[in-house]
Rosetta silent file (secondary structure, phi, psi, omega in degrees, C-alpha in Angstrom):
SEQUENCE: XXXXXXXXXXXXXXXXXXXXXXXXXXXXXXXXXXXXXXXXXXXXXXXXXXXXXXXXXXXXXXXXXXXXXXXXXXXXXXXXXXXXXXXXXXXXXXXXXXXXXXXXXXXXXXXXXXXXXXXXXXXXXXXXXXXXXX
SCORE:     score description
SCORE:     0.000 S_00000001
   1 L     0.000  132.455 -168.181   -7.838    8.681   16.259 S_00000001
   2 L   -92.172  139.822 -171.903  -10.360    6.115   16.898 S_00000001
   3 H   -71.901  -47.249  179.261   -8.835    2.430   17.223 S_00000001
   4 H   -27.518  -51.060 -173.954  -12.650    1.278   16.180 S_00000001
   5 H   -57.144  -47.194  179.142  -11.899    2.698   12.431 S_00000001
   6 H   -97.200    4.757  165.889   -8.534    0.930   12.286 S_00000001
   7 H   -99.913  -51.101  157.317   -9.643   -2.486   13.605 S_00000001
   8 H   -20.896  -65.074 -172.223  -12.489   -2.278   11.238 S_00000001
   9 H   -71.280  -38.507  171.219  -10.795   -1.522    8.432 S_00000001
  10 H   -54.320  -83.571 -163.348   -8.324   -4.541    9.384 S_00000001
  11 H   -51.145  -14.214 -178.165  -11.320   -6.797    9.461 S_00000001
  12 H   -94.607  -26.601 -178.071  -12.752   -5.573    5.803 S_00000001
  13 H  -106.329    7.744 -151.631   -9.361   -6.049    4.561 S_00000001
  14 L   -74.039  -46.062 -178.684   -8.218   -9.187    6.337 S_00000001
  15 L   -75.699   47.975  175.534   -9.265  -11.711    3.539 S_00000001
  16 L  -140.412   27.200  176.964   -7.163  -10.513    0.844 S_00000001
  17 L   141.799 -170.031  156.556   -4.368  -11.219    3.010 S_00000001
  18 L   -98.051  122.901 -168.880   -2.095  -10.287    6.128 S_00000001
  19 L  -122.360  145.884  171.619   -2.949   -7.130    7.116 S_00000001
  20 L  -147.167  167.324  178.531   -1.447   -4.972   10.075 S_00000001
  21 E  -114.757  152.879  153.022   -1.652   -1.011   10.888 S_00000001
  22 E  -132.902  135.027  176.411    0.953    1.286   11.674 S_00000001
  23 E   -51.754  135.441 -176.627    0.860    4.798   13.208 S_00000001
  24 E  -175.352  124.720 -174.241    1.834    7.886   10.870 S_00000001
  25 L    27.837   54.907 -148.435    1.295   11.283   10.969 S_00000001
  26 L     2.784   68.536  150.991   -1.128   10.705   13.179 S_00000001
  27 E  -105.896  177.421  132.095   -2.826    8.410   11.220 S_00000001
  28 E   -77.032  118.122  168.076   -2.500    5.220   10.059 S_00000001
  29 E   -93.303  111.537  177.188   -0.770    2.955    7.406 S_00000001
  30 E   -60.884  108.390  169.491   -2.652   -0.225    6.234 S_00000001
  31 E   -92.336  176.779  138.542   -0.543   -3.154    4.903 S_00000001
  32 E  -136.884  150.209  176.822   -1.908   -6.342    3.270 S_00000001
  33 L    35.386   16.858  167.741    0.980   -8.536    2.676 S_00000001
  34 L    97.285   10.645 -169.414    3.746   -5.852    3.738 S_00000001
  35 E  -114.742  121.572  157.215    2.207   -3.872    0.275 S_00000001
  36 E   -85.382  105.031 -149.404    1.320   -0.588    1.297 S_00000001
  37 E  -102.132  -37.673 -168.387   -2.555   -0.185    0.256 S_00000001
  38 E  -152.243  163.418  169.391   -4.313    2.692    2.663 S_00000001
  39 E  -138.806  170.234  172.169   -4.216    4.851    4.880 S_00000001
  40 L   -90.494   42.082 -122.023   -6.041    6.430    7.719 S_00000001
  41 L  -126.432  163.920 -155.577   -6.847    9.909    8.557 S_00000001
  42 L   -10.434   72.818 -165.344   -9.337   12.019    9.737 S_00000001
  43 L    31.729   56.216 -173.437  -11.487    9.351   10.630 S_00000001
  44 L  -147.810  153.641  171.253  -11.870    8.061    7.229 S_00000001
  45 L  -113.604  141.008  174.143   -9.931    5.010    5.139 S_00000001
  46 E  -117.719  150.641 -161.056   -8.433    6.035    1.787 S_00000001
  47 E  -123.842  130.358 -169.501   -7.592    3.193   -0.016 S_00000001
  48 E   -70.267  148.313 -118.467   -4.286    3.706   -2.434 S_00000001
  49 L  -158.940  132.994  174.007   -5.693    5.099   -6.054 S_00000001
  50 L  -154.421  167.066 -167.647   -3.318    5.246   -9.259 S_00000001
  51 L   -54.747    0.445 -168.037   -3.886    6.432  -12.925 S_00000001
  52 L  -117.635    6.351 -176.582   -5.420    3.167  -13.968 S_00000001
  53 L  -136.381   -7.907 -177.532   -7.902    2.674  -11.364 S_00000001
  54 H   -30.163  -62.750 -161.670   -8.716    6.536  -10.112 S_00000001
  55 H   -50.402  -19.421 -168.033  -11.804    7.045  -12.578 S_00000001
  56 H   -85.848  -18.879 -155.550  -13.790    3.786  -10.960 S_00000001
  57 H   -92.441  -60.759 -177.308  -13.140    5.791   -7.589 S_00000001
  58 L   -76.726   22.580  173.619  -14.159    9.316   -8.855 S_00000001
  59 L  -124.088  -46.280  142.977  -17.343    7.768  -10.891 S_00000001
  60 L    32.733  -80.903 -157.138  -18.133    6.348   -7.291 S_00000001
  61 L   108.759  -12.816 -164.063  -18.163    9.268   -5.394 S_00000001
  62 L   -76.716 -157.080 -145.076  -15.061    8.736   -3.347 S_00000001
  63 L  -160.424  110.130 -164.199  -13.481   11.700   -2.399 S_00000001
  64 E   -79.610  152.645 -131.182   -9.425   11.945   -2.754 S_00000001
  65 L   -90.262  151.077  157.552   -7.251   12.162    0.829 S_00000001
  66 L  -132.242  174.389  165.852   -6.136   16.203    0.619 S_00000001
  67 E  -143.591  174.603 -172.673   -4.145   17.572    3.436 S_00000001
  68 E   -83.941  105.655 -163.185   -2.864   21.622    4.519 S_00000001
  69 L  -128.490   87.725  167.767    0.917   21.022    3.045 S_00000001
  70 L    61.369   49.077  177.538    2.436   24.489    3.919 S_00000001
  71 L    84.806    2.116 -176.705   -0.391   26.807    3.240 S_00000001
  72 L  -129.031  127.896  152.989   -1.237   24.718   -0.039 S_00000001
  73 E   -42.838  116.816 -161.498   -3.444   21.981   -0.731 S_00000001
  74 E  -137.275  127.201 -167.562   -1.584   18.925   -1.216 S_00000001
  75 L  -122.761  128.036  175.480   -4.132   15.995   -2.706 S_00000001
  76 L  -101.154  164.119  164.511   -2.186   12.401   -2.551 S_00000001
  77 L   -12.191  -44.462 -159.913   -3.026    8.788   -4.251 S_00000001
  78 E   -95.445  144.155  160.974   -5.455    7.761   -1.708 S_00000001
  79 E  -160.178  144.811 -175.281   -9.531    8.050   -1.945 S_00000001
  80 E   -59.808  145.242  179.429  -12.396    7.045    0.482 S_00000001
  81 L   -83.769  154.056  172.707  -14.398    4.176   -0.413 S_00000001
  82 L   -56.096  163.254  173.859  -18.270    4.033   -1.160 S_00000001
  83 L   -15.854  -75.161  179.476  -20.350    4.002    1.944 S_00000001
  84 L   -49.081  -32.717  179.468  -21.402    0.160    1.543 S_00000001
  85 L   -69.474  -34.357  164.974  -17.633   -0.894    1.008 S_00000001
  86 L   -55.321  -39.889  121.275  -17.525   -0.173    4.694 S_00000001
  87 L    18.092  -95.473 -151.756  -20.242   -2.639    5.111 S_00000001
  88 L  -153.849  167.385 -156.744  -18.513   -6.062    5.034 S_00000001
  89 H   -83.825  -47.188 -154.647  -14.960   -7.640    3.859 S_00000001
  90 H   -56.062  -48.014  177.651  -17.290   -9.274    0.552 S_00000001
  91 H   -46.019  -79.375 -142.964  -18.226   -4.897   -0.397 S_00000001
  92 H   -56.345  -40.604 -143.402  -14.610   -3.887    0.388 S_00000001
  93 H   -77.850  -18.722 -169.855  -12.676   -6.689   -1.733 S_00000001
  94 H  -104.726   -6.896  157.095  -12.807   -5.243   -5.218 S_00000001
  95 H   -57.407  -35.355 -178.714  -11.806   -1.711   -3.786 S_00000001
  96 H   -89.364  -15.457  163.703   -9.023   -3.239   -1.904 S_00000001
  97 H   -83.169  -19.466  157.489   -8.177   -5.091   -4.575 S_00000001
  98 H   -33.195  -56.619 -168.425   -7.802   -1.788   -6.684 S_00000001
  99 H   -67.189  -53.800  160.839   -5.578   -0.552   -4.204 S_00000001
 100 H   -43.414  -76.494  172.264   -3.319   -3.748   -4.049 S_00000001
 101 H   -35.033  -51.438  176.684   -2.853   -3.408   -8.028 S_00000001
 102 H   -50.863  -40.024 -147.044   -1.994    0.367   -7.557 S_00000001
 103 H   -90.093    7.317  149.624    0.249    0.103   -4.969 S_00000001
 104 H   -97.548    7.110  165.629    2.580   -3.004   -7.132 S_00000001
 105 H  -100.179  -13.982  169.468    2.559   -1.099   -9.784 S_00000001
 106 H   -80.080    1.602 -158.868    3.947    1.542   -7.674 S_00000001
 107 H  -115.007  -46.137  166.947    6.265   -0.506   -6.051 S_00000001
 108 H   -42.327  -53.635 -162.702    7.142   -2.310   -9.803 S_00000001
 109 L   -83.535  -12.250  171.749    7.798    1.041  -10.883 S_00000001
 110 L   -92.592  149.099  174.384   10.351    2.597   -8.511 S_00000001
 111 L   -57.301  132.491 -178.136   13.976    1.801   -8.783 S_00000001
 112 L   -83.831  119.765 -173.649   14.907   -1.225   -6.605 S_00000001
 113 L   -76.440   16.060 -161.598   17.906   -1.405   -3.868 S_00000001
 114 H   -88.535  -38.941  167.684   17.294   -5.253   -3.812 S_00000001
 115 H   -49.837  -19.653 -172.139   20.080   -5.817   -6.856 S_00000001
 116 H   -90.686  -74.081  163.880   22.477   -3.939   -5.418 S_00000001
 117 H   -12.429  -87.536 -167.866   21.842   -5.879   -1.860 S_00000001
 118 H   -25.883  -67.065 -160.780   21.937   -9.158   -3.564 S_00000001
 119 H   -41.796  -37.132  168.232   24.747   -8.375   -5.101 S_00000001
 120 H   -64.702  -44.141 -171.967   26.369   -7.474   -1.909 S_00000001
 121 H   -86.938    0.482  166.053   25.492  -10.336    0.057 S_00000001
 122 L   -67.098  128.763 -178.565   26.777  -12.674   -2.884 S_00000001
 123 L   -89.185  139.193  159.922   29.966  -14.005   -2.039 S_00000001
 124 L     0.478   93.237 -174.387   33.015  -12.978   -3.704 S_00000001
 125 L   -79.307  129.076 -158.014   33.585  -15.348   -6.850 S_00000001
 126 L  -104.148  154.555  157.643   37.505  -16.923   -5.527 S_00000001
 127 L   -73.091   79.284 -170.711   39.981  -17.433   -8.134 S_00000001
 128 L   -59.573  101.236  156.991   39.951  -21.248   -8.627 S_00000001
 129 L   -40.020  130.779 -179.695   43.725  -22.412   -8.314 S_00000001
 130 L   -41.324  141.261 -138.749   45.203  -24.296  -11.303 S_00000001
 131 L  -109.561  128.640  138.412   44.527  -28.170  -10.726 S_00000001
 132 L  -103.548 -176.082 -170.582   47.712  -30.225  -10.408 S_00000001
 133 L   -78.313  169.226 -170.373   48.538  -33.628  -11.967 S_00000001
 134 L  -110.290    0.000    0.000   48.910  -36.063   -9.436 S_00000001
């Protein structure tokens, strides 16, 4: 996997945030702001893709991530950007901003373990003892 591809893509996506890469299935995962947006894979970036923004992607041209998933096609969320969005950060931002919206509403939409966690790390509400008179 060429590093070139994923420091690129870090530089096209940098002003819309903090962006870092991580290694995965030997690929890459793209953050901006700890929001997972793209990923990398056969030396192409798919950008994350969801029912409200697919159609600007397939009217495009892009081309959705598929992979060999146990003798079956298996085609996920992510699709490749036009050409030109590869071009410069200024191309890339309203793709990457697709992908940001996709992936909070995917994040919006799964149940969250942070309520229960709060809840846990809330201390105990104590049984205030009865006040006496002085």
């Amino acid at each position: 996997m060429g590093h070139a591809l994923v420091d690129h893509s870090l530089e096209l996506l940098a002003p819309l945030g903090a962006v870092r890469a991580r290694r995965m299935f030997g690929g890459h995962g793209l953050y901006i702001d700890e929001l997972f947006v793209a990923i990398i894979a056969f030396d192409r970036l798919y950008l994350k893709a969801d029912e409200a923004t697919r159609a600007r992607f397939v009217a495009a041209g892009c081309e959705p991530f598929v992979y060999d998933g146990k003798g079956k096609s298996v085609t996920m969320g992510y699709w490749t950007v036009p050409a030109e969005a590869m071009e410069s950060p200024q191309l890339m931002q309203p793709w990457a901003r697709l992908a940001i919206a996709a992936a909070l509403r995917a994040r919006a939409a799964k149940p969250s373990a942070a309520p229960r966690k709060a809840r846990e790390a809330a201390p105990k509400a104590k049984a205030t003892p009865a006040r006496r008179k002085p």
